[in-house]
C-alpha positions as CSV (number, residue, x, y, z in Angstrom):
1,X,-53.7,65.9,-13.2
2,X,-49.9,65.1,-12.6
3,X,-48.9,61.7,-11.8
4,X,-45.3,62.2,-12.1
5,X,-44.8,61.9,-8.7
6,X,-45.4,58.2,-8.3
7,X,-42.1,58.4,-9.6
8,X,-40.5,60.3,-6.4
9,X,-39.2,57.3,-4.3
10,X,-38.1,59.5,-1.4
11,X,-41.4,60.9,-1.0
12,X,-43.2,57.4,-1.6
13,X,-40.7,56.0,1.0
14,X,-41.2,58.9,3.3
15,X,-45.5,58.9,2.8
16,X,-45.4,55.1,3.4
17,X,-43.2,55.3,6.1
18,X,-46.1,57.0,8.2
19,X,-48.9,55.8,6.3
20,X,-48.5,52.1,6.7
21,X,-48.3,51.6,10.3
22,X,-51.3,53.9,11.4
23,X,-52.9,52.2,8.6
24,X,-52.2,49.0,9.9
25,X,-53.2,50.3,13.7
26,X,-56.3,51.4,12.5
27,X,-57.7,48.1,10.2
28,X,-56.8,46.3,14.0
29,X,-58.7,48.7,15.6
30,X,-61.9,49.1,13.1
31,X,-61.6,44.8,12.8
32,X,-61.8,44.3,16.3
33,X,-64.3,47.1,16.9
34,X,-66.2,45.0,14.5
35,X,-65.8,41.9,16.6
36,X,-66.9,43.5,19.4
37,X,-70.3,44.2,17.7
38,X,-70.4,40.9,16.3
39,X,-70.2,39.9,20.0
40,X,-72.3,42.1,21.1
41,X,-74.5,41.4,18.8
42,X,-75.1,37.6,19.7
43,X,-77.4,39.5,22.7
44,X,-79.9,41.1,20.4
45,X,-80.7,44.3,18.3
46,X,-81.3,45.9,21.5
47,X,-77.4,45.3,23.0
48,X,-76.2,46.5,19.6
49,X,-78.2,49.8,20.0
50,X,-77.1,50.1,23.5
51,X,-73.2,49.3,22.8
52,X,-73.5,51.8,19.8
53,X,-75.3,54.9,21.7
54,X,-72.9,54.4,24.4
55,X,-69.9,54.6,22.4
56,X,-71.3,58.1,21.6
57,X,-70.5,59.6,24.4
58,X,-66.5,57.9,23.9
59,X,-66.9,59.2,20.3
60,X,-67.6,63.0,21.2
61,X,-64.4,62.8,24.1
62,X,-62.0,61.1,22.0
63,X,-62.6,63.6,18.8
64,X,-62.3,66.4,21.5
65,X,-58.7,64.5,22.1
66,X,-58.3,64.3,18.9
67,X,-58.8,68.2,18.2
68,X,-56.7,69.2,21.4
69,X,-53.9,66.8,20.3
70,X,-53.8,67.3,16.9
71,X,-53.4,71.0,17.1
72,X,-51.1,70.9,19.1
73,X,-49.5,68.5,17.3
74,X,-49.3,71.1,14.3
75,X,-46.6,73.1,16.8
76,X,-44.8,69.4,17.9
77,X,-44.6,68.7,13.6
78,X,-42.9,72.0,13.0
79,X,-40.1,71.8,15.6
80,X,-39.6,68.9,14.6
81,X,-38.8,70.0,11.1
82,X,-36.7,72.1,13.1
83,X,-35.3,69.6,14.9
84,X,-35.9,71.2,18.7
85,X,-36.8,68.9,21.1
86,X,-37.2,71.1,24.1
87,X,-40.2,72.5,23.0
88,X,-41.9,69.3,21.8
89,X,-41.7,68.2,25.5
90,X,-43.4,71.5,26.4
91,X,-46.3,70.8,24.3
92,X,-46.6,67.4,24.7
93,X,-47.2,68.5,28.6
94,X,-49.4,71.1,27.8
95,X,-51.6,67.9,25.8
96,X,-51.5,66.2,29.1
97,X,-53.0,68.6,31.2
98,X,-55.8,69.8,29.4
99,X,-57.0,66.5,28.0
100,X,-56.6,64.8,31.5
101,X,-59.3,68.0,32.4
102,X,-61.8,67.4,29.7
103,X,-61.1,63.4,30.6
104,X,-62.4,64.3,33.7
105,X,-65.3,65.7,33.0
106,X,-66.6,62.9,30.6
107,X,-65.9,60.6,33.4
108,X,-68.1,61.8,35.9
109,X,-71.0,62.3,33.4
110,X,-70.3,58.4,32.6
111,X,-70.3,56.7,35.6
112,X,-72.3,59.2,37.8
113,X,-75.2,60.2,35.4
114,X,-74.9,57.9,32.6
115,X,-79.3,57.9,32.2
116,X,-79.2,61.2,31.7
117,X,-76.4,61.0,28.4
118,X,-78.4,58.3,27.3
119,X,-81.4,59.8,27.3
120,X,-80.4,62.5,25.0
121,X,-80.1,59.5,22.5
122,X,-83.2,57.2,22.9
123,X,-86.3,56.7,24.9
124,X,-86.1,53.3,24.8
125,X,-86.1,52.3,28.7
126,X,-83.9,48.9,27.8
127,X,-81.5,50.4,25.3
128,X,-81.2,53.0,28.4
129,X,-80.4,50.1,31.5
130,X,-77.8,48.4,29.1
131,X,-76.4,50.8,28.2
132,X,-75.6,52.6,31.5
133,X,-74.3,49.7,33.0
134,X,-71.7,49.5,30.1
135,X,-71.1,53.5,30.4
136,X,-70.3,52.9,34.7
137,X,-67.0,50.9,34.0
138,X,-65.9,52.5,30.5
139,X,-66.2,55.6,32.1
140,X,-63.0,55.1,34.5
141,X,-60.8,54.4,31.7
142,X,-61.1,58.0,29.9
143,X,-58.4,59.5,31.7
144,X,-55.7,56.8,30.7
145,X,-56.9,57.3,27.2
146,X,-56.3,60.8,27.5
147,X,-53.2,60.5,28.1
148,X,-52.6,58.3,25.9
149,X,-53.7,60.1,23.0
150,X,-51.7,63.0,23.8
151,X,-48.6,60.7,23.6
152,X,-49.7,59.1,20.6
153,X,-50.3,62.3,18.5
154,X,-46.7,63.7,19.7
155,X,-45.0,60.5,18.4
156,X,-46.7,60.4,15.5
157,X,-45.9,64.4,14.5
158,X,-41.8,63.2,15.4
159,X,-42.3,59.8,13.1
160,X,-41.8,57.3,15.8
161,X,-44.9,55.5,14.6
162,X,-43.8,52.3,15.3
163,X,-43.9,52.1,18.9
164,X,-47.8,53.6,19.4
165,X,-48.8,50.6,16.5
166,X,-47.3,47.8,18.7
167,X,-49.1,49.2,21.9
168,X,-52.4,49.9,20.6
169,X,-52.4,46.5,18.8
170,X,-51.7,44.5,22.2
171,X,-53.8,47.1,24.0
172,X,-56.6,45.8,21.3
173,X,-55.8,42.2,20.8
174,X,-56.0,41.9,24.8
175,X,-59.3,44.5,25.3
176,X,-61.0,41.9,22.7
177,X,-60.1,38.3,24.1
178,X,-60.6,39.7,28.2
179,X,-64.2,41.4,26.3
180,X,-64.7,37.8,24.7
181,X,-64.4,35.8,27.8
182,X,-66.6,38.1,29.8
183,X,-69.3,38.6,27.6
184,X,-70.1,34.9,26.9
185,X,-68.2,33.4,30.4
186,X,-65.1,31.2,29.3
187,X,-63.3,29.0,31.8
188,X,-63.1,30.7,35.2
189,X,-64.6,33.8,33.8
190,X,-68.4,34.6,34.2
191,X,-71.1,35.6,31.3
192,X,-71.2,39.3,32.1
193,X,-72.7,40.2,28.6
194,X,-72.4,44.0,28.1
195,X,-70.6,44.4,31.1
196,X,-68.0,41.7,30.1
197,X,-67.4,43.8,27.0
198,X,-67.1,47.2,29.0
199,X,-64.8,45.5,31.5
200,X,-62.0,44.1,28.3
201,X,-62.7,47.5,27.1
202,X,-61.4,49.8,30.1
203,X,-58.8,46.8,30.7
204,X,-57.4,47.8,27.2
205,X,-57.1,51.2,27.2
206,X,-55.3,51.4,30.4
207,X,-53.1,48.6,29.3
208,X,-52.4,51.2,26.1
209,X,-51.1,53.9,28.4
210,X,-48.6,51.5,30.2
211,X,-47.1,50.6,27.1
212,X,-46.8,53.8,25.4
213,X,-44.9,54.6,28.9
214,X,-42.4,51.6,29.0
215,X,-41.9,51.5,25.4
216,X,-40.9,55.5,25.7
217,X,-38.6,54.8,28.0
218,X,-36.8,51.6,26.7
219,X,-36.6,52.6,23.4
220,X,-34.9,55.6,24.7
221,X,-36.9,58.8,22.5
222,X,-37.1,61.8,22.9
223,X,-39.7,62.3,24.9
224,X,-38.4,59.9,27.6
225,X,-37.3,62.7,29.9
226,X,-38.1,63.8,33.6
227,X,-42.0,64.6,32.7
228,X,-41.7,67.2,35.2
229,X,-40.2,69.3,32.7
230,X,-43.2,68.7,30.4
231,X,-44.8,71.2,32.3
232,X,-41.9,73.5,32.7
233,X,-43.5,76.2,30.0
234,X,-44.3,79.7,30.4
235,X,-47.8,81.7,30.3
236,X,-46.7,83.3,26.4
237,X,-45.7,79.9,24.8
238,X,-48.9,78.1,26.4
239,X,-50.8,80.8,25.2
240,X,-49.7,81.0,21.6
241,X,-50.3,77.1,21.4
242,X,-53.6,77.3,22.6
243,X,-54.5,80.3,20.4
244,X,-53.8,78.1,17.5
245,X,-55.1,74.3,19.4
246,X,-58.4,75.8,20.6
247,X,-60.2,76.3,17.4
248,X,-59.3,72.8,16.7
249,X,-60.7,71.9,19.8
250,X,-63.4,73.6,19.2
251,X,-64.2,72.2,15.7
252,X,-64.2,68.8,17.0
253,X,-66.5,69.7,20.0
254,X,-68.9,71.3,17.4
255,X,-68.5,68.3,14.5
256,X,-68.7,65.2,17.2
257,X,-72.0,67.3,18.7
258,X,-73.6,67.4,15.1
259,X,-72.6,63.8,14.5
260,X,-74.4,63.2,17.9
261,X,-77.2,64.8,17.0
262,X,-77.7,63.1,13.6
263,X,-77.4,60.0,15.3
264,X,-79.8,61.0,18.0
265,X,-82.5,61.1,14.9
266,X,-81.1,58.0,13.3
267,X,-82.1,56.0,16.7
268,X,-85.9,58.1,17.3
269,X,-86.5,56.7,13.4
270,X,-86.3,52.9,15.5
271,X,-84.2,51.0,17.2
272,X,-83.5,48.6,14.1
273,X,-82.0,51.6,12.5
274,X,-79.9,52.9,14.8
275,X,-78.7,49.2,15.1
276,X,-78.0,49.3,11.6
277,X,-76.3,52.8,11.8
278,X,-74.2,51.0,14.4
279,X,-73.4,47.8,11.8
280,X,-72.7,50.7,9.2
281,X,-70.4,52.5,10.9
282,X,-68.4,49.3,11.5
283,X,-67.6,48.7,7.7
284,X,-67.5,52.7,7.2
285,X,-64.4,52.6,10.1
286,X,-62.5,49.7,8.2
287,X,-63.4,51.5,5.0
288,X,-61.4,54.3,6.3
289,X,-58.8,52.7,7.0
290,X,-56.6,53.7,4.1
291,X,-57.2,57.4,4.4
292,X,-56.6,57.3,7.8
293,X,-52.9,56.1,7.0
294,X,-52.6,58.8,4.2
295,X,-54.3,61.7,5.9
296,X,-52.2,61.3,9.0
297,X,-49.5,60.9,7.4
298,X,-49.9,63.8,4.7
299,X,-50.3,66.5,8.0
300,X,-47.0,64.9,9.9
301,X,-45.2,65.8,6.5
302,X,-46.9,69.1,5.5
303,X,-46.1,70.3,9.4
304,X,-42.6,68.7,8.9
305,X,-42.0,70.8,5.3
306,X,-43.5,74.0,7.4
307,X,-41.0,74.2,10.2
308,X,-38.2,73.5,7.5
309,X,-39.4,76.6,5.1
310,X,-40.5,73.9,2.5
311,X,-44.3,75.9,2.3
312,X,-43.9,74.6,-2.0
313,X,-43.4,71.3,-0.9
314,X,-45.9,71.6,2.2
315,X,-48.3,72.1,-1.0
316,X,-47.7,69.6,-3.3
317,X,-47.5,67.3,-0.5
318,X,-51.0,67.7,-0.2
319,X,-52.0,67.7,-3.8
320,X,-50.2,64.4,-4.1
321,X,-52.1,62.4,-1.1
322,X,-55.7,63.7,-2.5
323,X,-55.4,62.0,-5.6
324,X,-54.0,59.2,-3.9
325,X,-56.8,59.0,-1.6
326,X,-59.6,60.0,-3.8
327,X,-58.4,57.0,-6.4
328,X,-58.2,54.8,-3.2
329,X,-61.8,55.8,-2.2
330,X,-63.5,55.0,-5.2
331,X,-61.4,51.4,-5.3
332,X,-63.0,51.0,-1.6
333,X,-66.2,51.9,-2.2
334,X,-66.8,49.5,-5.0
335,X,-65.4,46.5,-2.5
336,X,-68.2,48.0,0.2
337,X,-70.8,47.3,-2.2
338,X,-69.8,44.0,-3.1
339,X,-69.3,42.8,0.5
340,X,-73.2,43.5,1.4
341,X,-74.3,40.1,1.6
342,X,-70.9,39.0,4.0
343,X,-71.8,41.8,6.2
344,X,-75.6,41.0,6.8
345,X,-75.0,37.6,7.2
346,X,-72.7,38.4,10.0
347,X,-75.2,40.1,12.3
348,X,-78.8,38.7,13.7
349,X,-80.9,41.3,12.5
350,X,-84.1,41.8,11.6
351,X,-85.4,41.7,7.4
352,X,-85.6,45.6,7.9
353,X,-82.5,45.8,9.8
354,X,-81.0,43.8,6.5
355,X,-82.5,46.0,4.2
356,X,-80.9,49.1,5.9
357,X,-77.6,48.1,6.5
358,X,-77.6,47.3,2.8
359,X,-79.0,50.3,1.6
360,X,-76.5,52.0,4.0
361,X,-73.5,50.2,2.9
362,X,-74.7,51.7,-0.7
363,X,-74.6,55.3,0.3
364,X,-71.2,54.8,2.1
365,X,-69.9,53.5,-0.6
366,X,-70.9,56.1,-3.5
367,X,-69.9,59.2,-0.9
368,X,-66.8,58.3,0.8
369,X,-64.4,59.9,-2.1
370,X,-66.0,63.0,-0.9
371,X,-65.7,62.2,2.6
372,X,-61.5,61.5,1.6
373,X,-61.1,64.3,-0.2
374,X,-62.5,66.5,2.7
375,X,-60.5,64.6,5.3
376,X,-57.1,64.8,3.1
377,X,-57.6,69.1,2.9
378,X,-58.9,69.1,6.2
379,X,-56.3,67.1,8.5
380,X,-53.9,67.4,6.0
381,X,-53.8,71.1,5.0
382,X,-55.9,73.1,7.0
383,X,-55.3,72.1,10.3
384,X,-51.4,70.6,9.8
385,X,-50.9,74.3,8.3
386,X,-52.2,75.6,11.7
387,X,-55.5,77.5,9.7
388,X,-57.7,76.0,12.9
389,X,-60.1,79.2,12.5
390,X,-60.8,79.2,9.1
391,X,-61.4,75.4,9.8
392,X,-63.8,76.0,12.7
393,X,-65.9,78.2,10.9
394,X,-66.4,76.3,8.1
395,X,-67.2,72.9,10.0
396,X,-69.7,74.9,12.1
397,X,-71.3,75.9,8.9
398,X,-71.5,73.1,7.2
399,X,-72.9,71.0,10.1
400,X,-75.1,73.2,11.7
401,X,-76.6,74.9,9.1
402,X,-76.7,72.4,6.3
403,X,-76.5,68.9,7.8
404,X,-78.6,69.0,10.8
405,X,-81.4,70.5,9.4
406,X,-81.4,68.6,6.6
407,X,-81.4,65.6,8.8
408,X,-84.1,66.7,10.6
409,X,-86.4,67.3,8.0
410,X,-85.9,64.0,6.1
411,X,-86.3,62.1,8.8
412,X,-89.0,64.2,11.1
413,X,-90.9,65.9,8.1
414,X,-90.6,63.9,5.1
415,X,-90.2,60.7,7.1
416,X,-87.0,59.1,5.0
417,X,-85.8,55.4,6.0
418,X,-83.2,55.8,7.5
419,X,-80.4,55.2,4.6
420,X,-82.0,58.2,2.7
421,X,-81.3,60.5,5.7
422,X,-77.5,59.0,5.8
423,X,-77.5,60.1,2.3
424,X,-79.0,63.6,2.8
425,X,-76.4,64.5,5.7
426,X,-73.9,64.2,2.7
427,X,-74.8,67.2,1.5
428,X,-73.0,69.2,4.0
429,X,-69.8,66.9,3.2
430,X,-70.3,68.4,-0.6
431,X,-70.6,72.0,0.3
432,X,-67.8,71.4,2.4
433,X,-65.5,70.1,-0.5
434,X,-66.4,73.2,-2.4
435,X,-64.7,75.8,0.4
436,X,-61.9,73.3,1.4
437,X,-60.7,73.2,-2.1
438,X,-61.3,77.0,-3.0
439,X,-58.9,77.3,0.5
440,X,-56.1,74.9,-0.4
441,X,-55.8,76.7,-3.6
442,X,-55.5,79.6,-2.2
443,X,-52.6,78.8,-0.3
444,X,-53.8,81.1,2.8
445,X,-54.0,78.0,5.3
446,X,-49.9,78.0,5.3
447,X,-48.9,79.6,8.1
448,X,-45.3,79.2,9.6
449,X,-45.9,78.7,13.8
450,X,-42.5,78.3,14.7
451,X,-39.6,80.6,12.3
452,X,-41.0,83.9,14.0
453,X,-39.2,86.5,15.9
454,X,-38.5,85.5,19.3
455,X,-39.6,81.9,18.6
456,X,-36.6,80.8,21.2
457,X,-37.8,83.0,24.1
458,X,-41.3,82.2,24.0
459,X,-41.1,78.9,23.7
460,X,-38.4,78.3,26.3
461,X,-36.1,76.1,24.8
């Protein structure tokens, strides 16, 4: 294993460049996701469970987002690399429209049937009322976040990173004092409890989108234009983009339903475990921090080196962020386990609630170089190299026919607590690194989206 590249400074520079600030965006975001369950969690074990299974429903539409936006952002990364703007505005409007559809849809479901989502989660008749009167007023906020995503992921793939860190940061910072003085009633503010936290919640994420708009425009980039021309594309261009985007949609639609479902059978074991799930996933977000940075960062250069012709680079770009990350993960893991105590302490939970957020915290901690490396081949190769099929069909695989059933039968058969049945899901997360790294060295998930034949008809620049 080469480490000669720690001596590249242009490539540090460059990595560090990208890495850094959506690093630093996402430690605000997973810290004040954490206060917002520490919060949250001043109401009870019940609040926590409600706050956490409603977030489900956010975290299967903003991974759709995130599959929609991301492969398109594979086409954005390779004009950019070679440097043509026109069709980057074309794409980005493209983002727009779809994900303000599929935003639609998850809004209605929110606020007009929210018992029926919930129900799919828990029976619990409380954890149910709470949590669909949180769902009724986050629910009208998904279509700014959709379109805020889909700016996001196009600034990112052109390396103007700067500007979505200092909007999703105020966008945060104000969601979580507005959630603060709601939930508990500060000054002129009442005590709204889970409501208070749904209302700083929706307040913040439309606050994002107005940012991202103004700072776009001010700043002068290149995507402050005449939006109408976002949507000036033709049928063949939007049509190659989504032959590539939809399997990444796809795989996210299929991955966040699996994830669903395993916490569907985390919170049937008991509502103490799906409340420690909930504290778990907390520490497991800021845990992730670093890879975030490094994975995102990794596919805005591979996509980059693509549109240039650099497909050797494109590779060893890769190679070089997964021992980065994997070394990172293991030095991360070892602070999870050593921060158990700090973490329970935080939280009113029951003994057993203790014990399982401990035990969690352990498995966490011993899988998530696995969890990296997968995430650095995935995000960074397969899907920045525009191989969304070969993606989809190995996520759909490995989740449906390895983790879910394995979840189900350690926790509805062999009766696991719940941290064992964590720990079991990881299987499909090692069968997954397996193919992934039989794929990247194969070099097949390179494939050049934008030097073909015709490239400037279709595309309409």
């Amino acid at each position: 294993m080469s480490l000669s590249f720690l001596r590249d400074r242009s490539f540090l520079r460059e990595m560090l460049t990208i890495a850094i600030p959506i690093s630093f965006q996402q430690l605000i975001n997973a810290s004040l996701n954490m206060i917002d369950v520490l919060m949250v969690g001043q109401l009870g074990e019940t609040s926590i469970a409600a706050l956490g299974l409603s977030n489900q429903v956010f975290f299967v539409f903003i991974l759709l987002l995130f599959g929609l936006t991301s492969g398109m952002s594979i086409f954005t990364a390779q004009f950019w690399g070679k440097q043509e703007v026109g069709p980057i505005r074309k794409v980005l409007g493209m983002s727009i429209l779809v994900s303000t559809l599929i935003a639609l849809l998850f809004s209605l479901a929110a606020t007009l049937m929210p018992q029926t989502v919930l129900g799919f989660y828990t029976n619990d008749a409380e954890v149910i009322a709470i949590g669909t009167r949180y769902l009724r007023i986050v629910g009208f906020s998904y279509i700014p976040v959709a379109l805020a995503t889909s700016y996001i992921a196009t600034l990112r793939s052109i390396q103007f990173v700067k500007i979505t860190v200092i909007a999703t940061t105020t966008a945060l910072i104000f969601k979580t004092i507005l959630g603060y003085m709601l939930i508990f009633g500060y000054g002129i503010f009442p005590a709204l409890g889970v409501e208070g936290a749904a209302i700083g919640t929706a307040s913040g994420w439309t606050l994002e989108l107005i940012l991202l708009l103004v700072f776009i425009y001010t700043q002068k980039t290149p995507l402050a234009a005449n939006p109408l021309t976002f949507f000036s594309f033709d049928m063949p261009f939007f049509t190659r983009v989504l032959k590539t985007t939809l399997p990444a949609l796809a795989n996210e639609m299929f991955w966040s339903l699996g994830i669903t479902t395993y916490n569907a059978i985390y919170a049937h074991i008991g509502t103490d475990a799906i409340a420690a799930i909930n504290v778990n996933a907390t520490i497991e977000e800021l845990g992730f921090v670093v890879f975030m940075g490094l994975g995102n960062a990794c596919a805005v250069m591979v996509g980059n080196r693509i549109g240039a012709g650099k497909k050797d680079e494109a590779y060893e770009t890769v190679r070089r962020i997964i021992i980065l990350g994997v070394s990172a993960a293991w030095v991360v893991g070892i602070v999870v386990v050593l921060m158990r105590d700090v973490v329970t302490n935080l939280y009113d939970l029951s003994p057993s609630g203790v014990h399982n957020v401990r035990m969690l915290m352990l498995m966490m901690a011993c899988t998530l170089w696995i969890r990296m490396f997968n995430f650095s081949t995935f995000i960074g190769a397969l899907r920045a190299g525009g191989d969304t099929r070969f993606a989809l069909i190995m996520e759909i695989c490995s989740i449906w026919l390895i983790g879910v059933p394995v979840a189900y039968v350690s926790a509805f058969v062999l009766h696991f607590p719940v941290y064992y049945v964590y720990l079991m899901v990881a299987l499909e997360e090692l069968a997954k690194a397996f193919v992934s790294a039989w794929r990247f060295r194969s070099r097949k998930w390179i494939h050049d989206l934008v030097n073909v034949p015709g490239e400037e008809a279709v595309a309409g620049s």
